[in-house]
Structure formats: C-alpha cells, structure tokens
C-alpha positions in Angstrom: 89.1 94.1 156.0 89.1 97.6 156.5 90.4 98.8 153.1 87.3 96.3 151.8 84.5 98.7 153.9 86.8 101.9 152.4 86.1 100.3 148.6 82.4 99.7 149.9 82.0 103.1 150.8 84.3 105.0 147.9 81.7 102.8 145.4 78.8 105.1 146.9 80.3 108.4 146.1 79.6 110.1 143.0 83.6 110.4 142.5 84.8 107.3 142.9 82.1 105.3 142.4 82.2 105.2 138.8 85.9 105.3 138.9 86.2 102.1 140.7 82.9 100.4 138.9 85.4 100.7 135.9 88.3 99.2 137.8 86.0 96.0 138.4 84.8 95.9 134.8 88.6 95.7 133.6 89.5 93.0 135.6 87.1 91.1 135.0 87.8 91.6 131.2 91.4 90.5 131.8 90.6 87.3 133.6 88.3 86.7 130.9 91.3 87.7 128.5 94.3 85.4 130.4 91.8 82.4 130.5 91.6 82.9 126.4 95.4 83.1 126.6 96.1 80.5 128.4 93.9 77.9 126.8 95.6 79.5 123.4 98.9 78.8 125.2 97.6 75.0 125.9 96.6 74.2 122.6 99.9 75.6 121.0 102.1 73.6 123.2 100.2 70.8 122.2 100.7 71.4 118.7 104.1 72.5 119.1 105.1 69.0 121.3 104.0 67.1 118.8 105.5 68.7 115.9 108.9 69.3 117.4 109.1 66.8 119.2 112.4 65.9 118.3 114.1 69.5 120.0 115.0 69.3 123.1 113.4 72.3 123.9 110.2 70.7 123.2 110.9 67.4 124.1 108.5 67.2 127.2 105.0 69.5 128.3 106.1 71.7 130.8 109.3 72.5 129.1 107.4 73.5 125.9 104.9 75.7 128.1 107.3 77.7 129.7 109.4 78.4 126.2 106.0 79.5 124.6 104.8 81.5 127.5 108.3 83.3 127.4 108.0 83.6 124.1 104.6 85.2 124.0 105.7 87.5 126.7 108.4 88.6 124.7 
C-alpha cells in the first residue's frame, strides 16, 4: 500500500504527474489493444478449427489457440 500513497503523491507533482498520467493512458490503451487481440485470436481459431480440422495440430480448441497465439507472437 505504501508504494500506492507514493503513486498518489508523485501524480500531484508537476514532474511526475504528467509522467505517470501518461503511464495510465498506455495501459489502458493496451488492455483495450490485448482484448481486440484476443477476440481476433478467438475468431481465427474458430476459423482455423474448422478449416483444418483434419491436422492434428488443429484437431481440438485449445490446441489450435496455443499454435496461433505462438504464432502471432512469433
């Protein structure tokens, strides 16, 4: 808790205060950004499952997901 009232207090100097408004604006653009990936990730495994189906790399869900988020990792 202390390094909370620390953040609380660095946000009300002229410093760090926009320094760590900007921190909080980025992630809340990358959660915004991984729940867009993931639901892209989800669709493709969908489409992918059914498509190749007959691989046995996409023969069931989960295996399919982690092969396309490995993938998309690179």
């Amino acid at each position: 808790m202390f390094w909370l009232k620390v953040l609380f207090f660095f946000r009300l100097t002229r410093t760090f205060g926009p320094m760590i408004k900007i921190i909080v604006e980025m992630i809340k653009e990358m959660l915004v950004f991984c729940v867009i990936w993931l639901a892209l990730l989800l669709f493709l495994n969908c489409v992918a499952t059914l498509l190749f189906g007959d691989l046995p790399e996409y023969s069931d869900f989960f295996g399919a997901l982690i092969l396309l988020f490995e993938t998309a990792l690179g």
